[in-house]
C-alpha positions as MATLAB code, in Angstrom:
seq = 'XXXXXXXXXXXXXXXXXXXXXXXXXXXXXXXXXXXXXXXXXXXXXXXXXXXXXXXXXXXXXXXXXXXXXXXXXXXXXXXXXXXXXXXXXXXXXXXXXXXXXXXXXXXXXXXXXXXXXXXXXXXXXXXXXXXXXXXXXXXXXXXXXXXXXXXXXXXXXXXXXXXXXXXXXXXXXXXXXXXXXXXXXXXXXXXXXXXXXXXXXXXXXXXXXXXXXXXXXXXXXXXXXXXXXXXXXXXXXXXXXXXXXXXXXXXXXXXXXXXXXXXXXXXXXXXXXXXXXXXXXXXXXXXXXXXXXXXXXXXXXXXXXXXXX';
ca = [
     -15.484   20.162    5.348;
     -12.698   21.921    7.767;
      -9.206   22.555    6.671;
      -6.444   22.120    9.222;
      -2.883   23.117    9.073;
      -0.899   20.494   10.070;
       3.281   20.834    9.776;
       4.800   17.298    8.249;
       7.949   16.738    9.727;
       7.790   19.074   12.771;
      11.283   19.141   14.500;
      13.042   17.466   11.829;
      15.348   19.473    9.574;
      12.653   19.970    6.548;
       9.665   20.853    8.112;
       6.554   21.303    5.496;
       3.313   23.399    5.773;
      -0.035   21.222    4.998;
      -3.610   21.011    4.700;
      -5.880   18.300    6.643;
      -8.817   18.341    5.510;
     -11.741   16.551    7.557;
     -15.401   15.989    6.608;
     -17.899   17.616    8.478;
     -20.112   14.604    9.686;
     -17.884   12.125   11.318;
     -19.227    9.259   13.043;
     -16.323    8.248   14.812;
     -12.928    7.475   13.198;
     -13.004    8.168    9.277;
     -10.819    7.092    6.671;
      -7.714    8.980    5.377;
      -5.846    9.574    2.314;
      -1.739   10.736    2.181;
      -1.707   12.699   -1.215;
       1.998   12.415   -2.992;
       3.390   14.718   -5.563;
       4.631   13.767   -8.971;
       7.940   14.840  -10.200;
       9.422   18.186   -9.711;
       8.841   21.136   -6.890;
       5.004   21.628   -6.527;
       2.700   22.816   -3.352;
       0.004   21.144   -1.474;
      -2.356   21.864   -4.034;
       0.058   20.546   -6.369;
      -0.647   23.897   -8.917;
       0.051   23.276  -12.294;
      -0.543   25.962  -14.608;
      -3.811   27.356  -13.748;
      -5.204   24.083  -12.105;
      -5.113   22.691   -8.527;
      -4.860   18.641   -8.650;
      -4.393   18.067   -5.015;
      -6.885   20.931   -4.159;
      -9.714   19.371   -6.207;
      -8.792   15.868   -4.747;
      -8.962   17.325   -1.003;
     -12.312   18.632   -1.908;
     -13.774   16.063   -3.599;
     -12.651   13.355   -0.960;
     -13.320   15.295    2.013;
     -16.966   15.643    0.949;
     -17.679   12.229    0.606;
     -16.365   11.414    4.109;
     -12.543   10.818    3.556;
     -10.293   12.789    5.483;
      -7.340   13.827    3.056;
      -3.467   14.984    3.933;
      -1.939   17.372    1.462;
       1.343   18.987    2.269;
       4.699   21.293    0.294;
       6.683   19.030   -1.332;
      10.539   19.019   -0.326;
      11.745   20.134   -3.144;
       9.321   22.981   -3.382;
      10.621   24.649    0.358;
      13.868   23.416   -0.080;
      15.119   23.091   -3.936;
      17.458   25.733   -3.304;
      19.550   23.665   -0.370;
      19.102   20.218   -1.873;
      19.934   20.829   -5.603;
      23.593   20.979   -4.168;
      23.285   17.209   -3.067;
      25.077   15.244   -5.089;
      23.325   11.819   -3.332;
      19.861   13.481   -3.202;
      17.295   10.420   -4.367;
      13.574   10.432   -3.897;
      14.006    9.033   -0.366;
      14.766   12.311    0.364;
      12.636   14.135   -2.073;
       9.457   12.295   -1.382;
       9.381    8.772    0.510;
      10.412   10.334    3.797;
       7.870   12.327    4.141;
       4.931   10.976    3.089;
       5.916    8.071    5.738;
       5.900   11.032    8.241;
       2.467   12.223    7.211;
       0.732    9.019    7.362;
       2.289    8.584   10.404;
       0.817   11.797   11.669;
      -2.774   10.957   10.955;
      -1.914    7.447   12.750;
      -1.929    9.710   15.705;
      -4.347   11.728   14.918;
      -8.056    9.814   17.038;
     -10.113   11.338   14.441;
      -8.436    8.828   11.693;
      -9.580    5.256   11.403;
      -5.416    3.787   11.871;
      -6.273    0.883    9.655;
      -7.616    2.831    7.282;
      -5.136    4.873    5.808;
      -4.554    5.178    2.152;
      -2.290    6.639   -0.569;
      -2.425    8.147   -3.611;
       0.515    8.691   -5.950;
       0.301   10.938   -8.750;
       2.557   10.286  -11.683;
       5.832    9.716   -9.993;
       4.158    9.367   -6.581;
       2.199    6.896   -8.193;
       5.171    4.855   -9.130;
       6.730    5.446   -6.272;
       3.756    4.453   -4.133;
       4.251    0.797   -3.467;
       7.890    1.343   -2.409;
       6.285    4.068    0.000;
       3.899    1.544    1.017;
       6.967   -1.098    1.632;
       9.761    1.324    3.291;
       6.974    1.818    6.289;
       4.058    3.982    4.816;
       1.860    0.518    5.730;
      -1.093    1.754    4.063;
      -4.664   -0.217    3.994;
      -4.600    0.107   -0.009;
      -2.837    1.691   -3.028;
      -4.083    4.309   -5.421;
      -2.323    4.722   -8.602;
      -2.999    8.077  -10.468;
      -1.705    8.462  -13.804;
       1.826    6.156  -12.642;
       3.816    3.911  -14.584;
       5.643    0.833  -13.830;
       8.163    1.674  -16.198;
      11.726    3.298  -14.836;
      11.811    7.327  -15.200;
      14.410    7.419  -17.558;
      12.594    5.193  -20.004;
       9.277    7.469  -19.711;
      11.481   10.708  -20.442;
      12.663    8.721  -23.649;
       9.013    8.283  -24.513;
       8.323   11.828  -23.733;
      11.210   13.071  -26.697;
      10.346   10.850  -28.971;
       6.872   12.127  -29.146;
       8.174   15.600  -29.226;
      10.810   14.766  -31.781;
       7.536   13.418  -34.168;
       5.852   16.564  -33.347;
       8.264   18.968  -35.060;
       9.651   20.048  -38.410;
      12.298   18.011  -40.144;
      14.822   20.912  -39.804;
      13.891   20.794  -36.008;
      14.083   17.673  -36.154;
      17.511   16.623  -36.964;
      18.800   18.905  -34.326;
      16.593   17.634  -31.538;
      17.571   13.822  -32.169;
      21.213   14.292  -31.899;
      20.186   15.696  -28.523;
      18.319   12.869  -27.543;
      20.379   10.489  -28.346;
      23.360   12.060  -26.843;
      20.725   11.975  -23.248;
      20.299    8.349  -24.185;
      23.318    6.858  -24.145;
      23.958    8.842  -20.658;
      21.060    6.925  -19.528;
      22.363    3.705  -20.947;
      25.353    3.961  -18.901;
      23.376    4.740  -15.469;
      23.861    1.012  -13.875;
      27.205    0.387  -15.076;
      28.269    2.906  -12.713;
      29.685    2.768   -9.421;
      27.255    5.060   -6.340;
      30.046    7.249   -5.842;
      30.451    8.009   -9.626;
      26.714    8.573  -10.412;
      27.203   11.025   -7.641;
      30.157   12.940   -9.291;
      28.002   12.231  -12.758;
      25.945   15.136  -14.189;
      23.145   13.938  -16.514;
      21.611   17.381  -17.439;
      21.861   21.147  -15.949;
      24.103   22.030  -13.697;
      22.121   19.959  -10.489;
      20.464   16.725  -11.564;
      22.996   13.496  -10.821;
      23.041   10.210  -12.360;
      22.478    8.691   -8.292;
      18.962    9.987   -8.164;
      17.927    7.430  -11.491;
      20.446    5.325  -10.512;
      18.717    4.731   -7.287;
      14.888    4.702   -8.549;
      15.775    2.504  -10.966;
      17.371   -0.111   -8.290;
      13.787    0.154   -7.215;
      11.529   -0.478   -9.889;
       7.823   -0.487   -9.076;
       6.868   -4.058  -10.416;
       9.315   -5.485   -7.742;
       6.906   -4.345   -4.963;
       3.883   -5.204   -6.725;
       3.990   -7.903   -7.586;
       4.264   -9.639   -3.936;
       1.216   -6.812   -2.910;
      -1.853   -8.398   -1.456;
      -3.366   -5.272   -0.564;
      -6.023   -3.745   -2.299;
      -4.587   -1.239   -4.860;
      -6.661    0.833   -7.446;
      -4.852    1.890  -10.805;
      -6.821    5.025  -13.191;
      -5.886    6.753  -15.832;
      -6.748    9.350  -17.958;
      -7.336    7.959  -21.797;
      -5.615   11.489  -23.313;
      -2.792   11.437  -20.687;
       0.401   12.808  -22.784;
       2.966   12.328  -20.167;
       2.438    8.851  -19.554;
       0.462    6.530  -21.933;
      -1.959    3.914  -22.038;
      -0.553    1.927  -24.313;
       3.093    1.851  -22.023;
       1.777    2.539  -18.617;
      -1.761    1.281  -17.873;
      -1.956   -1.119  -20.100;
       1.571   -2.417  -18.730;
       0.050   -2.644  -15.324;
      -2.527   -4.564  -16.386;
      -0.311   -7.405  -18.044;
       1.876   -6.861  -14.949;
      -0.939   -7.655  -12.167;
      -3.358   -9.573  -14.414;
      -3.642  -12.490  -11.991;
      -4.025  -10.671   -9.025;
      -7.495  -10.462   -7.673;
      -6.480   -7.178   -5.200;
      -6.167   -4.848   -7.906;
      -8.599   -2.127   -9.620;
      -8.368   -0.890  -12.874;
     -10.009    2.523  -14.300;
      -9.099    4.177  -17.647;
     -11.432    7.798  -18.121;
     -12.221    8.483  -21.551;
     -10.862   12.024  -22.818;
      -9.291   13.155  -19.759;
      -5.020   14.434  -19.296;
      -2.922   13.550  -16.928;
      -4.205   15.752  -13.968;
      -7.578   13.772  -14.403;
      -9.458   16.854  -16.185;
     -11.084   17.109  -19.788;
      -8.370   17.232  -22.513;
      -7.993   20.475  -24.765;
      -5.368   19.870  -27.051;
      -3.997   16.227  -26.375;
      -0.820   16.891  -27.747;
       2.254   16.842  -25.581;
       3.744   20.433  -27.006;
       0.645   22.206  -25.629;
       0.857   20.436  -22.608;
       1.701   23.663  -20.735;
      -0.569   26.073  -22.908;
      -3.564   23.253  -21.802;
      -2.776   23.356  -18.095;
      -3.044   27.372  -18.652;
      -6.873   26.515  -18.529;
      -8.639   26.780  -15.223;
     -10.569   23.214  -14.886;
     -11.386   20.851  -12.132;
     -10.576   17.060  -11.271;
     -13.495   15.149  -13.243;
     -16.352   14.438  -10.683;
     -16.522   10.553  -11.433;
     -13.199   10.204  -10.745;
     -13.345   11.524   -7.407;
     -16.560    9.241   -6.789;
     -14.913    6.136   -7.968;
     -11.910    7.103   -5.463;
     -14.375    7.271   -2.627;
     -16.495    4.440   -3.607;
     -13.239    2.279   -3.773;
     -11.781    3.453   -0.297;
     -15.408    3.406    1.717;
     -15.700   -0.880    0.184;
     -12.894   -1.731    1.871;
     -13.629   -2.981    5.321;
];
């Protein structure tokens, strides 16, 4: 395998650092894969905690003769510029540029053009198919760990489970918070652009707009008209989105479509690696643990990417 620094976005006003990575026996052009963060700032490697998702991936991938694109996330270079825009959306934050890097490795002669892939993790994975749609124009879809639910309905999840995890004294305080956050979400689409953009949901930064304008884009709209191939996995002890809501939704969603994959992984988290604690409280003190991306999910990746002709 060689690693290449590429730049994603050269010349443009957000230039980020990245990471080709090629195999080391090519036989002419070989497939590629645009990696795309989940939510919040992270690196190429996407680092969480102690553990290097993207990293892992790259590795993995590369090995088995996929060529993989990893790059800084926007947010991650540039959080301190853009948390002052009050229309900021994840066109900005993430759809922008992973259209420019697959459009780099379009150019590159050492990529097979029609055989570009993605693959979203978490948010990237549910923003993936509108990627695909606003001119990514990939050969196929990988889902890691997404959800075709809207963002604001996974973060409700996400309390609730913490709200069952603590004392009843805890408790009581908590759900007045959450339901104060809820009815600010309930409110989202009856407002106008310009007030979601003078709307503060929570902290000082984060605007109503940015869910406003997700949600206007929900995932099942895009595939549901996909003919492409698309592969959807999942980890079984994934705290941060669920089986039950997320993978099994997908399932109901696409059940007629012939083009679509599915994989759920017994007792691995949401960065694809053996669970610890499975319990969304120690989700931090879990990713604390140096581990790697599960080996036979990495196959199954490249076994699903090298069958497509």
């Amino acid at each position: 395998m060689t690693n290449e620094k590429i730049v994603i976005g050269a010349g443009t006003k957000y230039p980020l650092n990245g990471i080709l990575s090629l195999p080391d026996e090519r036989n002419g052009s070989v497939p590629a894969v645009v990696l795309v963060h989940g939510s919040g700032p992270a690196n190429m490697d996407a680092k969480v905690g102690n553990n290097y998702f993207f990293k892992d991936m790259a590795n993995g991938l590369s090995e088995k003769g996929i060529a993989v694109l990893r790059y800084d996330k926007r947010t991650f270079v540039y959080g301190k510029e853009l948390k002052h825009k009050t229309n900021m959306t994840v066109k900005e934050e993430t759809i922008e540029d992973a259209i420019l890097a697959a459009n780099l490795l379009r150019n590159d002669s050492r990529i097979d053009a029609s055989k570009i892939f993605i693959l979203g993790h978490s948010m990237g994975g549910m923003l993936a198919p509108r990627i695909d749609a606003e001119g990514g124009d990939f050969a196929g879809i990988i889902i890691a760990a997404g959800s075709p639910r809207k963002i604001e309905e996974i973060m409700m999840s996400q309390n609730e489970d913490v709200l069952n995890s603590l004392n009843r004294f805890l408790k009581l305080i908590a759900k007045k918070q959450v339901a104060k956050l809820a009815s600010k979400f309930d409110q989202i689409y009856q407002l106008s652009d310009e007030e979601a953009k003078s709307t503060k949901l929570f902290g000082k930064y984060v605007r109503a707009y940015y869910f406003k304008e997700m949600g206007e884009h929900p995932a099942p709209d895009y595939l549901k008209h996909l003919e492409k191939p698309i592969l959807i996995i999942h980890g079984e002890k994934d705290v941060q989105t669920s089986v039950e809501n997320d993978f099994h939704a997908y399932k109901k969603l696409l059940a007629d479509k012939p083009n679509v994959t599915f994989k759920l992984y017994p007792n691995l988290n949401h960065l694809f690696m053996p669970a610890i604690y499975g319990e969304i409280l120690k989700v931090k003190k879990e990713y604390k643990v140096p581990q790697k991306v599960d080996q036979q999910v990495i196959q199954d990746i490249a076994d699903w990417i090298l069958s497509i002709t």
